[in-house]
C-alpha positions as CSV (number, residue, x, y, z in Angstrom):
1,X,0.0,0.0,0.0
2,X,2.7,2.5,0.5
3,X,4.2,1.6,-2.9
4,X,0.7,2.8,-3.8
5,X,1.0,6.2,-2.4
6,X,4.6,6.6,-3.8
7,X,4.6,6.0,-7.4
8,X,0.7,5.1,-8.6
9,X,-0.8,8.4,-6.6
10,X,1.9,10.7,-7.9
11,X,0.7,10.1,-11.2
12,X,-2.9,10.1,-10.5
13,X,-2.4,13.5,-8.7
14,X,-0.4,14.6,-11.7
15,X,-3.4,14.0,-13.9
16,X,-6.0,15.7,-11.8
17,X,-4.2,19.0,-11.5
18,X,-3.7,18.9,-15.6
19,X,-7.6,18.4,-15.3
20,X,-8.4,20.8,-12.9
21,X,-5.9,23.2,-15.1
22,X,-8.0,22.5,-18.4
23,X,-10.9,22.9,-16.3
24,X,-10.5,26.5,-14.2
25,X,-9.6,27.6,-18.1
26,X,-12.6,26.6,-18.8
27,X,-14.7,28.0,-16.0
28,X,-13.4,31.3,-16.6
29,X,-16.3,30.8,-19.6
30,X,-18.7,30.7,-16.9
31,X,-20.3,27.1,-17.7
32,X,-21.6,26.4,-14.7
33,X,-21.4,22.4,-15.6
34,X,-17.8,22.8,-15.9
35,X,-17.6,24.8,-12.6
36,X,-19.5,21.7,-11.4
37,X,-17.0,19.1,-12.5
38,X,-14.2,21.3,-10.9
39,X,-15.1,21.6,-7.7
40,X,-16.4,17.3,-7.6
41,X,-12.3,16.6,-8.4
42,X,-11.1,19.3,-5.8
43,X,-13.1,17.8,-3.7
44,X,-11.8,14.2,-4.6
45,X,-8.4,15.4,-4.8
46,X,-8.7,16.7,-1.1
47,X,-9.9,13.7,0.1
48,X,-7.2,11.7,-1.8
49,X,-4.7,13.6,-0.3
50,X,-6.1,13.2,3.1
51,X,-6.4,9.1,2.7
52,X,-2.5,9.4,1.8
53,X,-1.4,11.6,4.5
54,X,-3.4,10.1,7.1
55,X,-1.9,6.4,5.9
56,X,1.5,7.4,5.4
57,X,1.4,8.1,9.4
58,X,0.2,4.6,9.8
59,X,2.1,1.9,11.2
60,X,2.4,-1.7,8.9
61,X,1.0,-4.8,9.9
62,X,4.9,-6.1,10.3
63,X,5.6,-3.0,12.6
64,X,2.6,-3.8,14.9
65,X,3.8,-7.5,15.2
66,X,7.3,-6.6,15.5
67,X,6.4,-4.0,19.0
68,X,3.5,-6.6,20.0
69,X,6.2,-9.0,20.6
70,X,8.9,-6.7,22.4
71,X,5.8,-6.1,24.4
72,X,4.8,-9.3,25.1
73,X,8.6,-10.4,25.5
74,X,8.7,-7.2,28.0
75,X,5.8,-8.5,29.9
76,X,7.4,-12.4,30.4
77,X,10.5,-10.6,31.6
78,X,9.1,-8.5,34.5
79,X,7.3,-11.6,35.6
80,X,10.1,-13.4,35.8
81,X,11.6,-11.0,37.7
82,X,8.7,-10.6,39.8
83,X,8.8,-14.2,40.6
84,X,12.4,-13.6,41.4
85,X,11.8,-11.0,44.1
86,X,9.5,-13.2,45.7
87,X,11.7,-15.9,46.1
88,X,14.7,-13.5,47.6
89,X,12.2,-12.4,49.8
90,X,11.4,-15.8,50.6
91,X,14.9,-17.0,50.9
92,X,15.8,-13.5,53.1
93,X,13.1,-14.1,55.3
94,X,14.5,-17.9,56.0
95,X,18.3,-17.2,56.6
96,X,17.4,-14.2,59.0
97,X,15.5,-16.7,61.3
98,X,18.2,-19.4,61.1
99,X,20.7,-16.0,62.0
100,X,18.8,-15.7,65.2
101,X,19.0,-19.2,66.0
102,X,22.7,-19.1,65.2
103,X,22.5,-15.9,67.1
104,X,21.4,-17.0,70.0
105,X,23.2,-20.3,69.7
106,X,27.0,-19.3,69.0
107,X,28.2,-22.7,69.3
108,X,26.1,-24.3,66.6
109,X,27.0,-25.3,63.2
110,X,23.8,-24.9,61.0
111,X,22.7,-26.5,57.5
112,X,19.6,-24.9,55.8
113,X,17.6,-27.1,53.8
114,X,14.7,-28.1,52.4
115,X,11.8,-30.4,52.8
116,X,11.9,-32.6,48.7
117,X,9.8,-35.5,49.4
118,X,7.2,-37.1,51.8
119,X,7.5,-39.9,52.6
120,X,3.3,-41.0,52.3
121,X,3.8,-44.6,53.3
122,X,5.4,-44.0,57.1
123,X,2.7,-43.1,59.6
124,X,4.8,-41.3,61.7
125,X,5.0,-38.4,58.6
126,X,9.0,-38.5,57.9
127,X,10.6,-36.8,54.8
128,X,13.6,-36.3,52.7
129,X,15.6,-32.8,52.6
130,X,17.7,-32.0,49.8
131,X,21.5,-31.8,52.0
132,X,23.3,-34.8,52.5
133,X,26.9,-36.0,53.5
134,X,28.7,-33.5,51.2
135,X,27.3,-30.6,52.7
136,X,28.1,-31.8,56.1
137,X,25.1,-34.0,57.0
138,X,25.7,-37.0,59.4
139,X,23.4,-39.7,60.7
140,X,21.9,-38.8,64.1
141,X,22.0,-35.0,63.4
142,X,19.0,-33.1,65.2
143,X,17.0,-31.4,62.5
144,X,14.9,-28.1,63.8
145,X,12.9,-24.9,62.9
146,X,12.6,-21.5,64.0
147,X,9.9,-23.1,65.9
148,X,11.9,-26.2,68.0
149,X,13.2,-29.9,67.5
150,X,11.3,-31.6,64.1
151,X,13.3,-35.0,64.2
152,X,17.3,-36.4,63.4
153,X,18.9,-37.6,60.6
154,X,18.1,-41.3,60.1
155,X,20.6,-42.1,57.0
156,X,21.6,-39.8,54.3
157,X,23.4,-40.1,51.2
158,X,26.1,-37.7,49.5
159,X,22.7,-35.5,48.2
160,X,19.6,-36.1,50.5
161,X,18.8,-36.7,53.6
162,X,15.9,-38.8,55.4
163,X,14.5,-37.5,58.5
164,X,12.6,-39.0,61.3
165,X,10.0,-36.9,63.1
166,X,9.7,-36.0,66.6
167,X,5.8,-38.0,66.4
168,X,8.0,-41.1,65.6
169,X,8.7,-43.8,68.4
170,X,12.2,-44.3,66.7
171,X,13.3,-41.0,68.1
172,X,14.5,-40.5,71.4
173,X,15.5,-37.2,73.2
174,X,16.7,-36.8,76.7
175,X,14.0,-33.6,77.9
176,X,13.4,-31.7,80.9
177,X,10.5,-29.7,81.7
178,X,11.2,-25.7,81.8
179,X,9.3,-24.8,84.7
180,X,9.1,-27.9,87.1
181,X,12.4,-29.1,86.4
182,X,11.4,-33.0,85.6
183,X,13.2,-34.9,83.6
184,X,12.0,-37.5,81.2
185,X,12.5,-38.7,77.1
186,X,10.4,-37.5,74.3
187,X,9.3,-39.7,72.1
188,X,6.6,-40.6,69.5
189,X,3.9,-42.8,69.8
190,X,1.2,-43.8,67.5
191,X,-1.9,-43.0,69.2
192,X,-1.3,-39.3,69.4
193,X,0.7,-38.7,65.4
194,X,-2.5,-37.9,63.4
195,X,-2.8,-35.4,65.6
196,X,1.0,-33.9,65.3
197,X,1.5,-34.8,69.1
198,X,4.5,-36.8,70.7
199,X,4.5,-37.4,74.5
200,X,7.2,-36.6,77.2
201,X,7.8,-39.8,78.9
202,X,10.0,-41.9,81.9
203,X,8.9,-39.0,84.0
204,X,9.1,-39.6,88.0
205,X,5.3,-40.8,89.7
206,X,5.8,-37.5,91.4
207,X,6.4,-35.2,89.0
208,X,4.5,-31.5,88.7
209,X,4.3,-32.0,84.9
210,X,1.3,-29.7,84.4
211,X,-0.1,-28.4,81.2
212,X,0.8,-25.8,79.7
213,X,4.4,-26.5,80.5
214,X,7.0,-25.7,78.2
215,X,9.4,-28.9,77.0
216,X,12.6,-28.6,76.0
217,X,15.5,-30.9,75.2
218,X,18.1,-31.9,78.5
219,X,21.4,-32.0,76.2
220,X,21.6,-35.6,78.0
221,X,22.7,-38.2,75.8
222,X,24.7,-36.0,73.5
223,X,22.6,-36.7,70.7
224,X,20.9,-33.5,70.6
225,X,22.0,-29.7,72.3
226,X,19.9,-28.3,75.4
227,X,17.5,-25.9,75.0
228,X,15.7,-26.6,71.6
229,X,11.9,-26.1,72.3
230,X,9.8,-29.5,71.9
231,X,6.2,-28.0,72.5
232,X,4.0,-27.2,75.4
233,X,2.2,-30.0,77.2
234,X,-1.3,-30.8,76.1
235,X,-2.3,-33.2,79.0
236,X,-0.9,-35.5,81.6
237,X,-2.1,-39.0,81.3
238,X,-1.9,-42.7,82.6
239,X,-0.2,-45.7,80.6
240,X,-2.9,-48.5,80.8
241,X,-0.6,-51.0,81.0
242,X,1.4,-49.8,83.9
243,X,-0.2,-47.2,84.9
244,X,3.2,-45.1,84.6
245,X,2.5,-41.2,84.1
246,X,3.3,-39.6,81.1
247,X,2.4,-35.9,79.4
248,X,1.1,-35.4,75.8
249,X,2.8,-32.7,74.0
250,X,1.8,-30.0,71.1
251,X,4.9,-29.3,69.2
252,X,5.1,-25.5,68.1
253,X,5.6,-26.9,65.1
254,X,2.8,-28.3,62.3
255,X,5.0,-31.6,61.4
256,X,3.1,-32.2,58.9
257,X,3.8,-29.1,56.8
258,X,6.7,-28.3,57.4
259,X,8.9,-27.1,54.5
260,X,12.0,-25.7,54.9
261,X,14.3,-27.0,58.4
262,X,17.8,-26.5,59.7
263,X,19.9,-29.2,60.5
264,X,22.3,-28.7,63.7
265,X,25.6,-30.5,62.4
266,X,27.7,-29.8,65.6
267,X,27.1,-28.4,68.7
268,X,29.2,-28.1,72.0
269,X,29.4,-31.1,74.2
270,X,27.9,-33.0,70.8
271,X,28.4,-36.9,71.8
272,X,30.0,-36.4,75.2
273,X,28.3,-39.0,76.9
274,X,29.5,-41.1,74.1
275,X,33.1,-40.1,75.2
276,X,33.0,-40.6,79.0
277,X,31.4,-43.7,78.7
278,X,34.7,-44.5,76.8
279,X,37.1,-43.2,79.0
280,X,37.7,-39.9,77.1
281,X,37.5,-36.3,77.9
């Protein structure tokens, strides 16, 4: 079409003015048919002109594809960035909670990671996290939140880890509880998991255990440090086999959803038990 305006209108335009030239000659007769004809061709002329003028400021069908795409490439590119700045956020927002644990835990040695796999066919709601042995990942390692104790290292490999959950019998921690000062082991048991409970149990027929307490781990055994929150107790109840007293706890944290944990790869006094028991210091 612009080929059109630049070579077929020129000449088209050359032969109207030769016509309206003939034609104001004419007119100066005073035929009044003639004046007629004139003033039909300015008119076409005037709008022929116009057409051409207001095309030539028209963009092509190529040029409106070619800035559609930029556009549209444009567009994909701040979402991506977008995306991006969510995840630094999200990332941000994760290291400064495991600083404040380091923070307020100078001796430990700390491994984010995060939660890969679930593992749907162990009751006790375990999972796989994507650090292993070449990061610094060793069996027996506690695993934690910003919120308290999650579980320990049951095996890992050079990439992944699998963890065992605090709701799990197979895990055992040495506990004490904050404000009565009894001592006991938390551990899993199966009547209380689907409900993201474990128990605090081995504690003394006289214990004050009351609910509400906070539990945290004893640091006796050397498997795990002292101090890391377990949960607050739910309710104190009776073993009907024994009749032995033991105290359901809430963890702090939702096992079950958990996404993104810290694993505590040293710690002072880590295995000292271990150690005296084998004539070391």
């Amino acid at each position: 079409m612009r080929e059109f305006f630049s070579v077929k209108s020129i000449k088209i335009l050359t032969a109207t003015l030769a016509v309206i030239l003939v034609l104001s000659i004419m007119g100066a007769t005073g035929n009044n048919f003639v004046a007629s004809g004139f003033n039909f061709l300015t008119k076409g002329l005037s709008q022929l002109t116009a057409a051409a003028s207001d095309f030539s400021d028209k963009k092509s069908y190529e040029e409106l594809e070619a800035e559609n795409s930029e556009l549209r490439k444009e567009a994909a590119d701040l979402r991506t960035q977008l995306v991006d700045y969510y995840d630094t956020l999200d990332e941000n927002a994760r290291l400064w909670r495991y600083y404040q644990l380091k923070k307020n835990h100078a001796d430990f040695e700390i491994m984010p990671a995060s939660v890969i796999r679930r593992d749907t066919g162990d009751d006790f709601y375990s999972f796989t996290i994507d650090v292993g042995t070449s990061s610094g990942i060793a069996v027996n390692d506690p695993v934690v939140t910003e919120n308290g104790l999650v579980g320990f290292v049951s095996s890992a490999d050079a990439a992944v880890s699998h963890v065992t959950t605090i709701l799990s019998p197979d895990l055992k921690a040495g506990a004490v509880d904050k404000k009565s000062g009894d001592t006991g082991v938390v551990s899993g048991s199966a009547l209380y998991t689907d409900r993201n409970k474990t128990t605090f149990t081995k504690i003394d027929a006289n214990a004050v255990v009351k609910k509400g307490d906070i539990i945290t781990t004893s640091g006796i055994g050397g498997l795990y440090p002292a101090d890391l929150i377990v949960g607050k107790v739910s309710d104190i109840r009776y073993d009907k086999y024994d009749a032995t007293k033991y105290a359901v706890i809430q963890p702090y944290e939702d096992i079950k959803k958990v996404t993104d944990v810290v694993v505590i790869t040293d710690f002072k006094n880590k295995g000292r038990v271990e150690k005296i028991e084998k004539g070391e210091k």
